[in-house]
Every structure is written in structure tokens, then in C-alpha cells.
ROVEXTI-144856 format. One record per residue (C-alpha): x, y, z; residue in one letter. Coordinates in steps of 0.5 Angstrom, whole numbers, padded with zeros to 4 digits, always signed. Layout:
BEGIN
XYZa
...
END
This chain:
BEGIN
+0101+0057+0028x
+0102+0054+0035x
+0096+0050+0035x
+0097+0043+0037x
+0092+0038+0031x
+0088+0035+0038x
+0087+0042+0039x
+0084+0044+0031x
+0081+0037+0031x
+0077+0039+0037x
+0075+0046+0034x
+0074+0043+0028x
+0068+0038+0031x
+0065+0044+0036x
+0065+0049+0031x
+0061+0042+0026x
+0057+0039+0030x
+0051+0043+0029x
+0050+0043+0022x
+0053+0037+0020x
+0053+0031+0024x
+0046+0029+0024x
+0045+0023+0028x
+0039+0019+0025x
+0044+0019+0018x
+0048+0014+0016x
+0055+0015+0012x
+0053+0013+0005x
+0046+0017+0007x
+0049+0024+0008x
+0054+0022+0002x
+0048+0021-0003x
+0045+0026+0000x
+0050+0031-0001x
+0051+0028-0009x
+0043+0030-0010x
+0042+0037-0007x
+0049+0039-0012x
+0045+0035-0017x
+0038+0039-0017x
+0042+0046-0014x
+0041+0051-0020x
+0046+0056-0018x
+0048+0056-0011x
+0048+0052-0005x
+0047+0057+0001x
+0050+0055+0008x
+0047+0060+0014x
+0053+0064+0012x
+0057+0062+0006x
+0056+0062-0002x
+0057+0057-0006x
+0059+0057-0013x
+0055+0050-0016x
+0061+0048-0020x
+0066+0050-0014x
+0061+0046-0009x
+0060+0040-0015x
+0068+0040-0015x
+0069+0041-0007x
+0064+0034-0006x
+0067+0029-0012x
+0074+0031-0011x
+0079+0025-0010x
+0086+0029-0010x
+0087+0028-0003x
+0087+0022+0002x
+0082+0025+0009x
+0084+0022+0016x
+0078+0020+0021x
+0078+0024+0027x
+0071+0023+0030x
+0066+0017+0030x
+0059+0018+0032x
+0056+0011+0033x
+0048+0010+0035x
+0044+0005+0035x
+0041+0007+0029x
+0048+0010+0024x
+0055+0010+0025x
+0058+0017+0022x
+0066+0019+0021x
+0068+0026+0020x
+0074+0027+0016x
+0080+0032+0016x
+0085+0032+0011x
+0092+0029+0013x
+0095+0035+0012x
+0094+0040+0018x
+0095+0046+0012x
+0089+0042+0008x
+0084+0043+0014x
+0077+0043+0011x
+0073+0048+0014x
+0067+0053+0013x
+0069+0055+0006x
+0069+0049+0002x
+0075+0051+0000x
+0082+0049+0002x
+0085+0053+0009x
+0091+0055+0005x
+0086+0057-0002x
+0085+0065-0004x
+0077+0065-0004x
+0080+0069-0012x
+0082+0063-0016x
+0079+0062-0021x
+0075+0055-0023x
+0077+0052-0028x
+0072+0048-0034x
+0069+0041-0033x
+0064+0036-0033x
+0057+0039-0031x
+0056+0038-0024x
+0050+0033-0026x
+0055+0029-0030x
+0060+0028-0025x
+0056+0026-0020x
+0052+0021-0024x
+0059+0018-0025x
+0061+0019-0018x
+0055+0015-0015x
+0056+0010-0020x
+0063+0008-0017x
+0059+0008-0009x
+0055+0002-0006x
+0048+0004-0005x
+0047-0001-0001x
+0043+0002+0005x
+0047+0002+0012x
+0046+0002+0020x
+0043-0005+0018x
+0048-0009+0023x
+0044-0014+0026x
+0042-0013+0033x
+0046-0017+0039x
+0043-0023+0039x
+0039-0024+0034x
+0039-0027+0028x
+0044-0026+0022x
+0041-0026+0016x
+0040-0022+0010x
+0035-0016+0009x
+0029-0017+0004x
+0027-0012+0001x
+0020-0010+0001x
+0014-0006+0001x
+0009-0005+0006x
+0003-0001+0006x
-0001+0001+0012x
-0009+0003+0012x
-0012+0007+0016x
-0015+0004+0022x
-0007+0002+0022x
-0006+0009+0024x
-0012+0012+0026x
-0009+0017+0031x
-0002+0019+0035x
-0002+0013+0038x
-0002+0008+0032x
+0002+0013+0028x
+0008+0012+0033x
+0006+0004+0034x
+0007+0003+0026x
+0013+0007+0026x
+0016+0003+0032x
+0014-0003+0028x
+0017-0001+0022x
+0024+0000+0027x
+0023-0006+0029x
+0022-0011+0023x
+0028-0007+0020x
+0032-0011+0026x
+0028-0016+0029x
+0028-0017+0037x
+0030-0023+0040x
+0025-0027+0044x
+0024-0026+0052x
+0029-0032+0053x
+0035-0028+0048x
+0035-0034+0043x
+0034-0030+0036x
+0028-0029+0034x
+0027-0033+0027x
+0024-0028+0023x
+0027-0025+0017x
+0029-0017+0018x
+0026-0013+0012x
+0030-0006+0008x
+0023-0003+0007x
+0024+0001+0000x
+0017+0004+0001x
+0012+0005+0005x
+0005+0006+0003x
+0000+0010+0008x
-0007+0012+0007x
-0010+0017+0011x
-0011+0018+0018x
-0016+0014+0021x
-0023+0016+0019x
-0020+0023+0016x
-0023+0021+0008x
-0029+0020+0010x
-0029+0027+0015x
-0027+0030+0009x
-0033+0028+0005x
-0038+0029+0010x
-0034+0037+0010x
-0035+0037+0002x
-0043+0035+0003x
-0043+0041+0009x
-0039+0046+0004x
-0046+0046-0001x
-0050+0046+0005x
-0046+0054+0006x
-0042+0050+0012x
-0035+0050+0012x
-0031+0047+0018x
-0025+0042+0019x
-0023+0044+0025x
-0023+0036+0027x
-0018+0034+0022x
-0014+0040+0025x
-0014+0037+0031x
-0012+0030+0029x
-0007+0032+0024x
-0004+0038+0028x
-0005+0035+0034x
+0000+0029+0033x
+0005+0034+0030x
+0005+0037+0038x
+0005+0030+0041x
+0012+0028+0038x
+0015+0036+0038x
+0015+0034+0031x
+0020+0039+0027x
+0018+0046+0025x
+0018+0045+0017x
+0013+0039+0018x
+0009+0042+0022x
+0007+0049+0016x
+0008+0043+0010x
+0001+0041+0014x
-0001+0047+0016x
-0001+0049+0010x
-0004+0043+0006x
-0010+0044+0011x
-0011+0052+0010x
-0011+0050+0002x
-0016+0044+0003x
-0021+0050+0007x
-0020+0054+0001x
-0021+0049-0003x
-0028+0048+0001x
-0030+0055+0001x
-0030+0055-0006x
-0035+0049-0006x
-0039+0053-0001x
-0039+0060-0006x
-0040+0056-0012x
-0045+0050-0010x
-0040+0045-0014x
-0037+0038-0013x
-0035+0034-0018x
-0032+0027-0018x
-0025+0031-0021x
-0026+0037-0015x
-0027+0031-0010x
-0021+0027-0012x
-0017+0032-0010x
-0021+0033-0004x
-0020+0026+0000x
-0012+0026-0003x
-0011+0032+0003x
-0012+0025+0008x
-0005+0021+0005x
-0001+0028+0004x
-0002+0029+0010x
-0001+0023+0014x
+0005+0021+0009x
+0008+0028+0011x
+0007+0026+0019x
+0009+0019+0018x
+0016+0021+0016x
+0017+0026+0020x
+0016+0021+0027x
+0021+0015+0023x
+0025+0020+0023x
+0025+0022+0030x
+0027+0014+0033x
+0033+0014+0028x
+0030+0010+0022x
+0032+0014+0015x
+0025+0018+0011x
+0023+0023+0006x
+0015+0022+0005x
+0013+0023-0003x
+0006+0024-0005x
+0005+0019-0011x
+0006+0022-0017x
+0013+0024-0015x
+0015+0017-0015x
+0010+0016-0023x
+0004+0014-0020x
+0000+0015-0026x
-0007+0013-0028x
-0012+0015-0033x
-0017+0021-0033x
-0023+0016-0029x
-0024+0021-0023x
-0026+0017-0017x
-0024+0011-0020x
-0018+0011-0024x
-0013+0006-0027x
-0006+0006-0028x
-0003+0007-0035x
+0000+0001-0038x
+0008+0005-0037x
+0007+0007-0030x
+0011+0001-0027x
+0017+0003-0032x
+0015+0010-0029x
+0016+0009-0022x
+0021+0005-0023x
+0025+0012-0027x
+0024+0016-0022x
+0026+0011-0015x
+0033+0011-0019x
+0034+0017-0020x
+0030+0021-0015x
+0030+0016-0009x
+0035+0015-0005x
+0037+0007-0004x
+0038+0009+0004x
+0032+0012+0005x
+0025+0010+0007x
+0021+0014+0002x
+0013+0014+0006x
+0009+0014-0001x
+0001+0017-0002x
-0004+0011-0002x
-0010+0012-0007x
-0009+0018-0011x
-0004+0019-0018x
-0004+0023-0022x
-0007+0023-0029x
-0004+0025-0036x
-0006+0032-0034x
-0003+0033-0029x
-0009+0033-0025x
-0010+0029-0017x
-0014+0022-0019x
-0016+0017-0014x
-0015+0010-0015x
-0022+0007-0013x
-0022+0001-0008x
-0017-0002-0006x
-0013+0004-0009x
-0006+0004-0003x
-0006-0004-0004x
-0004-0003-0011x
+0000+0002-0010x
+0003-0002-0006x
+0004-0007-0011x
+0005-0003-0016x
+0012+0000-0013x
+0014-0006-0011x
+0013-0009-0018x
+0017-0003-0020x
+0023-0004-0015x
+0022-0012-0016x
+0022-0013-0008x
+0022-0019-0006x
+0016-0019-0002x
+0010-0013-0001x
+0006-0013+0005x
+0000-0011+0007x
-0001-0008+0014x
-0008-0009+0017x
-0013-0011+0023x
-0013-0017+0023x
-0009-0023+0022x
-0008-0024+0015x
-0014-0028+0011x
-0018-0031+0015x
-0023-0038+0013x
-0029-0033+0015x
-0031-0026+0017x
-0029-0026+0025x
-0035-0021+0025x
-0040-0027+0025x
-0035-0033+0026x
-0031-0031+0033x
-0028-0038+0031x
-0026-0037+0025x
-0018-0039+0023x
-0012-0035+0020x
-0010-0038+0013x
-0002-0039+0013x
-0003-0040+0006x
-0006-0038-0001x
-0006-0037-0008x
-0006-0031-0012x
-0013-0034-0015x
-0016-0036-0008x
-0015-0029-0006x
-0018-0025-0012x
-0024-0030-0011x
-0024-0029-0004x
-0024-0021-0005x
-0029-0022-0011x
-0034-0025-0007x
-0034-0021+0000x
-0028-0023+0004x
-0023-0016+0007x
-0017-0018+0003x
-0013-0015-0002x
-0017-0013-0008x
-0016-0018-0015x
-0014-0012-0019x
-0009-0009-0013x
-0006-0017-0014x
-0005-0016-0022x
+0002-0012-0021x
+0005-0017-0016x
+0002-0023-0020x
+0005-0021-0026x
+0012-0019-0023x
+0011-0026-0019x
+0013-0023-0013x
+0009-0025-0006x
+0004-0021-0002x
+0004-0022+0006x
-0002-0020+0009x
-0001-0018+0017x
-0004-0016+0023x
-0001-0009+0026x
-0003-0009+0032x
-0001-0016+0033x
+0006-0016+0029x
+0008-0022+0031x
+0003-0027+0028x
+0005-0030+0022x
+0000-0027+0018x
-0003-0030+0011x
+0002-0030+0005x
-0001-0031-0002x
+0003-0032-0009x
+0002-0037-0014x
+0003-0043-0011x
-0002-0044-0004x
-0004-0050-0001x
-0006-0056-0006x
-0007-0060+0000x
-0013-0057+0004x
-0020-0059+0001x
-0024-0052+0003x
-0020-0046+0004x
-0024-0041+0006x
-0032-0039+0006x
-0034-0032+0004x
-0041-0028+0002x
-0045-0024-0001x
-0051-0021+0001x
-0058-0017-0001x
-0056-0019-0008x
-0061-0020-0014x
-0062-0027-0017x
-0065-0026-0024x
-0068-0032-0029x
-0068-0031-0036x
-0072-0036-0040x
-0072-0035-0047x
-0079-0035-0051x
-0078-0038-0056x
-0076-0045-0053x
-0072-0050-0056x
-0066-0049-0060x
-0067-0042-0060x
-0061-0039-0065x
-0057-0032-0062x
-0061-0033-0055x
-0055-0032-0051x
-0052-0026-0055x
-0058-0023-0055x
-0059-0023-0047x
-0052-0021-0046x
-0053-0014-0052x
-0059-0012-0046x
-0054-0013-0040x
-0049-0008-0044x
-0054-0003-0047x
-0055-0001-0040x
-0050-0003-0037x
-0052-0009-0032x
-0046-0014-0029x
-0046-0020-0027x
-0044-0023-0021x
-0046-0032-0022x
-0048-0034-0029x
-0052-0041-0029x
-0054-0043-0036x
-0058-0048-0041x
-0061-0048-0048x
-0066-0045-0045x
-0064-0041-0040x
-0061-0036-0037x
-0060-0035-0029x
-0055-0029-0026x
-0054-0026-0020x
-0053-0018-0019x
-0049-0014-0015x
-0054-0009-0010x
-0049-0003-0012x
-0054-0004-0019x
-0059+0002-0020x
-0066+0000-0019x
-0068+0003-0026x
-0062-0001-0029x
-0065-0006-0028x
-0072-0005-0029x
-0070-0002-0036x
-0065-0008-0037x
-0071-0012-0035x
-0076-0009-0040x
-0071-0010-0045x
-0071-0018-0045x
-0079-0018-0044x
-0078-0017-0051x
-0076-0025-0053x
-0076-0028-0046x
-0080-0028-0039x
-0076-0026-0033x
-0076-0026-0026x
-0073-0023-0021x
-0071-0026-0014x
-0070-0021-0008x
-0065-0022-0002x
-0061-0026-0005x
-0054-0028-0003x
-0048-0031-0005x
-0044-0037+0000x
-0038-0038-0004x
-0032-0044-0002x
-0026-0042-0004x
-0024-0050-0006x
-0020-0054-0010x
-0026-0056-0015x
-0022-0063-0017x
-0025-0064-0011x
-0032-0061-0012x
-0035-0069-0010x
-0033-0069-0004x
-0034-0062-0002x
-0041-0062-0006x
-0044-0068-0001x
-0042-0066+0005x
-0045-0059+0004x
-0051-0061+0001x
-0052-0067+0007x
-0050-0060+0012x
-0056-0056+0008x
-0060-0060+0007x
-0060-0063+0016x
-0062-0056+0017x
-0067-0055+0012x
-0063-0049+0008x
-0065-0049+0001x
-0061-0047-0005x
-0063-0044-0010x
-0058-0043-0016x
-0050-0047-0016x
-0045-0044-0021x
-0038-0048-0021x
-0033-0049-0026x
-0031-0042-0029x
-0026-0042-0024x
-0022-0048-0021x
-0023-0045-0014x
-0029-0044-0013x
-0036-0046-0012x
-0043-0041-0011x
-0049-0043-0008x
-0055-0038-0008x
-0059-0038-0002x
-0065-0033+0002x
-0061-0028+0005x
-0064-0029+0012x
-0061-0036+0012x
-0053-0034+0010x
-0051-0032+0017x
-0054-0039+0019x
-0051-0043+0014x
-0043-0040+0014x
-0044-0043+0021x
-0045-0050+0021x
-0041-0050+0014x
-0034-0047+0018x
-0036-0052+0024x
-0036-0058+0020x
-0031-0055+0015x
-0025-0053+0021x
-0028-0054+0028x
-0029-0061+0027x
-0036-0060+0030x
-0040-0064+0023x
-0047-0067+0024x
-0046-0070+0018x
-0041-0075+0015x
-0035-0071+0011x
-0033-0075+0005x
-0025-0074+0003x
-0022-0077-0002x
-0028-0082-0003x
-0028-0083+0004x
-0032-0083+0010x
-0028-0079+0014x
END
């Protein structure tokens, strides 16, 4: 009774601290996550020594009946956190969660459901994520919201796993340059982040399937990777057994295959999703450790949803209003949810994966949902470049693209999003940055539905050892369903076409090397019957990303720089689309022609005129 109030504050935060100040929390955070556990709590909320009724903890959270005095404040880099006491002494809250002065026998009268009180207790609190105060220095300017997907070479090991999580840190509240002036790039709120798996981990995981048939069962290297970066950054217990036991289920999962001598595209679509549930699992665990606020999620518990096509999956037409649902009602605003790339779920319930190009769409897809004002997609180099650096070491960054440029870079070759992981952004008219990890600085590529009108040639790409095949028809002149009937054989066997150049009498279409050789052959057959067909090998495909209006003057200095250096076309398609042309050459002459075409086009080092606007430039 003679306690002083200094006394029972100071009791009160030594007797506190260890459970309920948590230093990489903000306020609103530890307010929604207290609202949350009580929503999904089903009967009790249990304390390490206390039992709670759900409707006396429901009553406890929400209650406004008394005004609460701050008497301690936790500041950090990263949260700023205040503990309350009540103003009066004898209301003191302690460990009960019911008043000092309260009979743990009172009776709890009738209300609302916990979930009903919470849903209107959230709706009268900002949800806006905190701790986002700009650094000293640095700029003021107002977070966007974004997504941000990160592939695998981006985290490869520990040591990449701790860059990403830093840079994510860092874009949260950007550094200001050396000399201290604010740095000018815009600080992101990251609603999601989007991992793929570590490093070369899907391919380690086939490789184990084809071993299990061969009677061989061995993950002993994901083991040490995976586990490996938990003990490098002391990652928690929890976490450590979450991964631990996501392993030892995919090693049964292999000994089952070894004893059954089966993999089939279902069996191995939940086979390489063990790579993203584990990265994820790691990745939030370390953005937790340097005070950025994350909870991973495997896909389909944010309403990744797709169809039953094991190994190539698509997304159903509801997933967005699916992912959209659950990020209102199951994420919380000021938490980074770190999200499975590739892998959904289908209706059954069953784990599929997206195909190619899988986490990129994934990463759209949700920031369609969540209507962010940019997606940005992290990877090795940066952004879109105007050739593959492999083979043009000059090659240059491209600040700036449309959403159709970028499909039909990816389309024909180029390492770029690809076009149907672009279709939710395009449709939700949000924009697509594509950045270089291990250079965060560099502006990278930005694609939305504008680009560059100014540029004559934006890009060159290829494809290579591509089949170029003529289709002459027999009957000559005026031949009545010719086109249909060429077009029914291509869809009897299941042959698709890359470039198309036709006239009256006939047909020349370039196909992928992915085509079977028998389908080709069959297809082949088949047209024998009323047209002759030719086949030419080793093809490729050079593609110029351009504005086709200006067609002319790119066409004449192309064919002038083929034809100095004796490269010969052997097919051209242009038209069906407006920002592209195709030339089919010799496979053996592609390297040589994308780099004279880049030097004249970009380093300024043409052997022939360059005609621009009509003009000899």
C-alpha cells in the first residue's frame, strides 16, 4: 500500500519486458496483432502462466471504459513502442488481464462475438504501417506501395539472403548519398515480397527425384544450405523446426518415390515447391532480426489459385479477388508478408506450379490485387538491356519500355519478365521495374503502358536452332481453304508457330526447338498430302524491338549492314505487331549479326549510312 507509482511503474516494466515489449514491433503492429490472435483464438488465449477466457481476453483488448497513462517508451531505429498503466493506481493492469482490484470470479456478461467486436474495433484504427519516419537527412517523401520479387541467383546463399533483406531495409527508408544530400529515390512500404528458392535449390531437387528412381535418396546439400543459414544468422528455434521439418517431409517424400518407382508432373510439382517454403520461412525470419516487421506465407494462403495443368499451371480467372480477400482479412497492413513464388494451389487443394516465369506472376498477380503503385522485379542484371550482355559486353541499360515491347522481348529470347507474368500488371494499369540486386543503385528498366516513342530501335533479341519450314501449296494459284487446311494439320499435332510469312500460295513458319521431332515429322506428313514442304534446320530468329512506323529507315540500314557483311536473310515478318521486325538467318551468323546490328544501332560504330526520319544521319 506504501508503494510509491514510480515504484509500481518500474515493477511493472521488469516484470513486462520479457513478454510483451518486442523491439522489432511497431504500436499499430502489436495492436493489430493482439486484435488478430483474439479473432482466430478458439477457446482460450494461453499465457506461460495464465488462462484466459476468449470473451474475457476479447473484452480485455477492446475496452475503452478507462483512459491508460504512457509511463514507458521503447524507441529504436526501426518501432516506437509505449506501455500503458492505467490513471488510476488501483486499475493497474497486471498479468491477470483483468483489473488489480477485480475477483477472478465475476461473472462475464453476454456481448458481440470476439470477431464482431474486433472487426469493429479495426475499423476505427488506421492501419497505415508505422516506424516509416524518414531518416535524418533524407528525403520526405511519401512511401509507395509496392511488390518486390527476388529470384533465385538473387538469393543464392546466406550471404545474399542477408543483402536482399538489408536492401529491403534500406528502400523501406532510403540512405542519403555520401556528401549527406537526400538521396532522391522514393522510399517503398513493401506489402510483399516474392522469394523463389535458394539459388540452384529446384534444380538440386529434381536432380534428388531422378536419383530416388534410380533407388538413391540423398538431400544432404539442401540440408546444409538451408540449414546452414539458419545457424549463420542464429535464426529462432521455431523457424529452424518449420524447416527442419519441411525437409524431412520432402526426404519421405523422396523414399516414397524410391520404393514406388513413380514421379508424376503432380508428384513433382510438390517436390521443387519445398525450395520457396523453405526460402520464404528463411527470409522472414532474417527481415525479422534487423527490425523490419514479416510473417512468410506459402501462396495459397494469401488465394493463389490456379487450374489443374501439373507442372504448368494458370491462374483461375478469381484469383486476384482471391488474393485480394485474404490480404484483407488475414494480412496485416504493418507486416511484410514474404510470399512463395511458382507454386498455387489448385481447386483440389493440391500444390501446382506455374511454369515459367511462375514468381514473376505471382508478383503481379498480388500487386494487381493489392492495387500497389509499382511491382518490382529483382534480378541480376540492370533492368532490360538492348542485347544479351553474355555476347554483347557493350550492351546498354533501357530506362524505359512498354508493356508490349517487353512481351515481345521476352517472347523472342530476351531474360525479361515473361508476357503472361505482365498480363495482371497490364490489366491493373500498374507499372513493372525491373532492378539489379547486386547493384541497388542503378535505376533499372521500367515498363508500363507508355515507353519510349522517341527511340527508332529499342532492343535486339534472338532466337536460336529454330526450324524454318516452307509450305507450298499443290494446287497453285487460287486454291480455295488452303490457309485452313495448313493451319487444321498444325493443330492435329499440336505444332505452334514462332514467325509466319504467307502469300497466295504459300506458307513459311519458323518453329520452336522445344517441338518434338516426331511432331514434326507427323505434321509433315500430313501437309504432303496437298502442298510440298521443306524443312530448314538451324535457324534462328534476330528480332528488333522498334517502332514499325519507322519500318524504312530501320529496314535500309539493316539490310545495307547485312548485306556489307554478307549475312543473308532468309525469311522477314513484320506487321502483326507494331514493335517488332524478324529476320531468319543461318543460325551460325546470329552472334555476328546482333554485333555489328548493336554497334551501329547503339555505339555509334556504323560502316554504313543510318537513315532516320529520311535522312542520312
Amino acid at each position: 500500500a506504501n508503494t510509491s507509482k514510480q515504484q509500481k511503474q518500474q515493477q511493472y516494466i521488469a516484470r513486462k519486458r520479457p513478454t510483451m515489449v518486442d523491439p522489432l514491433s511497431a504500436a499499430g503492429m502489436m495492436t493489430m496483432s493482439l486484435l488478430l490472435l483474439a479473432a482466430v483464438a478458439t477457446d482460450a488465449f494461453v499465457s506461460p502462466s495464465h488462462h484466459y477466457g476468449r470473451q474475457q481476453l476479447t473484452k480485455y483488448v477492446v475496452s475503452n471504459q478507462r483512459r491508460l497513462d504512457p509511463f514507458h517508451i521503447i524507441d529504436n531505429a526501426h518501432s516506437r513502442q509505449i506501455l500503458y498503466m492505467a490513471e488510476n493506481d488501483n486499475e493497474e493492469i497486471d498479468e491477470t488481464g483483468a483489473d488489480a482490484g477485480t475477483s477472478n470470479d465475476s461473472t462475464i456478461e453476454e456481448e458481440e462475438s470476439p470477431s464482431e467486436v474486433i472487426s469493429s474495433y479495426k475499423s476505427k484504427i488506421s492501419t497505415r504501417r508505422t516506424g516509416t519516419e524518414a531518416r535524418p537527412g533524407s528525403s520526405a517523401q511519401t512511401p509507395i506501395d509496392v511488390t518486390m520479387k527476388f529470384g533465385g541467383s538473387s538469393l543464392a546463399n546466406a550471404e545474399r539472403i542477408d543483402h536482399v533483406a538489408n536492401l529491403i531495409k534500406d528502400r523501406t527508408n532510403p540512405p542519403t548519398n555520401e556528401d549527406g544530400s537526400p538521396s532522391g529515390e522514393n522510399p517503398v512500404r513493401p506489402r510483399a515480397v516474392i522469394c523463389s528458392a535458394m539459388g540452384k535449390t529446384t534444380n538440386s531437387l529434381l536432380a534428388a527425384g531422378e536419383m530416388a528412381l534410380e533407388g538413391r535418396v540423398d538431400i544432404e546439400a539442401l540440408r546444409t544450405l538451408h540449414l546452414g543459414t539458419c545457424r549463420k544468422f542464429d535464426i529462432p528455434e521455431r523457424t529452424r523446426n518449420d524447416v527442419e521439418k519441411l525437409l524431412d517431409e520432402c526426404e519421405d517424400m523422396l523414399n516414397g518415390v524410391r520404393l514406388i518407382q513413380e514421379l508424376s508432373p503432380k508428384s513433382l510439382d510438390q517436390l521443387v515447391s519445398y525450395g520457396e517454403r523453405c526460402s520464404v520461412r528463411i527470409m522472414a525470419a532474417r527481415l525479422n532480426q534487423i527490425g523490419v516487421p514479416a510473417q512468410a506465407f506459402d501462396a495459397w494462403d494469401v488465394g493463389v489459385l490456379t487450374d489443374d495443368t501439373y507442372g504448368d499451371a494458370k491462374l483461375l480467372p478469381g484469383t486476384i479477388a482471391s488474393i485480394k480477400e485474404r490480404f484483407d482479412g488475414r494480412v496485416d497492413p504493418n507486416v511484410v508478408a514474404v510470399v512463395t513464388g511458382f507454386i498455387g494451389h489448385n481447386t483440389k487443394g493440391k500444390i501446382t506450379t506455374l511454369g515459367r516465369g511462375g514468381s514473376d506472376l505471382t508478383a503481379t498477380a498480388i500487386g494487381a490485387a493489392l492495387k500497389v503503385d509499382e511491382v518490382q522485379v529483382w534480378k541480376d542484371v540492370d533492368g532490360i538491356l538492348t542485347a544479351d550482355p553474355r555476347l554483347v559486353k557493350n550492351a546498354l541499360p533501357v530506362s524505359h519500355v512498354s508493356y508490349e515491347e517487353a512481351s515481345e522481348l521476352a517472347y523472342f529470347g530476351a531474360q525479361v519478365l515473361h508476357p503472361i507474368a505482365m498480363q495482371p500488371a497490364l490489366h491493373a494499369n500498374i507499372p513493372v521495374r525491373v532492378k539489379n540486386s547486386y547493384n541497388p543503385s542503378a535505376p533499372g528498366s521500367l515498363i508500363d503502358n507508355v515507353g519510349n516513342p522517341s527511340r527508332m530501335v529499342t532492343a535486339i533479341t534472338c532466337k536460336r536452332n529454330i526450324t524454318l519450314m516452307d509450305i507450298t501449296s499443290l494446287q497453285m494459284l487460287g486454291a480455295y481453304g488452303f490457309l485452313g487446311a495448313v493451319f487444321a494439320d498444325f493443330e492435329k499435332n499440336k505444332v505452334s508457330v514462332d514467325v509466319l510469312a504467307s502469300s497466295e500460295v504459300s506458307i513459311s513458319v519458323t518453329l520452336d526447338k522445344k517441338q518434338k521431332e516426331n511432331d514434326i515429322e507427323k505434321l509433315r506428313d500430313d501437309l504432303s498430302n496437298f502442298a510440298e514442304v521443306e524443312l530448314h534446320r538451324d535457324r534462328a530468329i534476330l528480332t528488333l524491338i522498334t517502332d514499325v512506323s519507322r519500318s524504312s529507315d530501320v529496314l535500309a540500314t539493316v539490310f545495307a549492314t547485312f548485306s556489307m557483311h554478307g549475312i543473308q536473310v532468309e525469311m522477314m515478318s513484320q506487321g502483326a505487331s507494331k514493335v517488332n521486325i524478324s529476320f531468319i538467318i543461318r543460325d551460325d551468323q546470329i552472334e555476328n549479326a546482333i554485333l555489328i546490328l548493336h554497334a551501329c544501332l547503339f555505339e555509334g560504330k556504323c560502316d554504313v549510312a543510318i537513315i532516320e526520319d529520311g535522312h542520312v544521319v
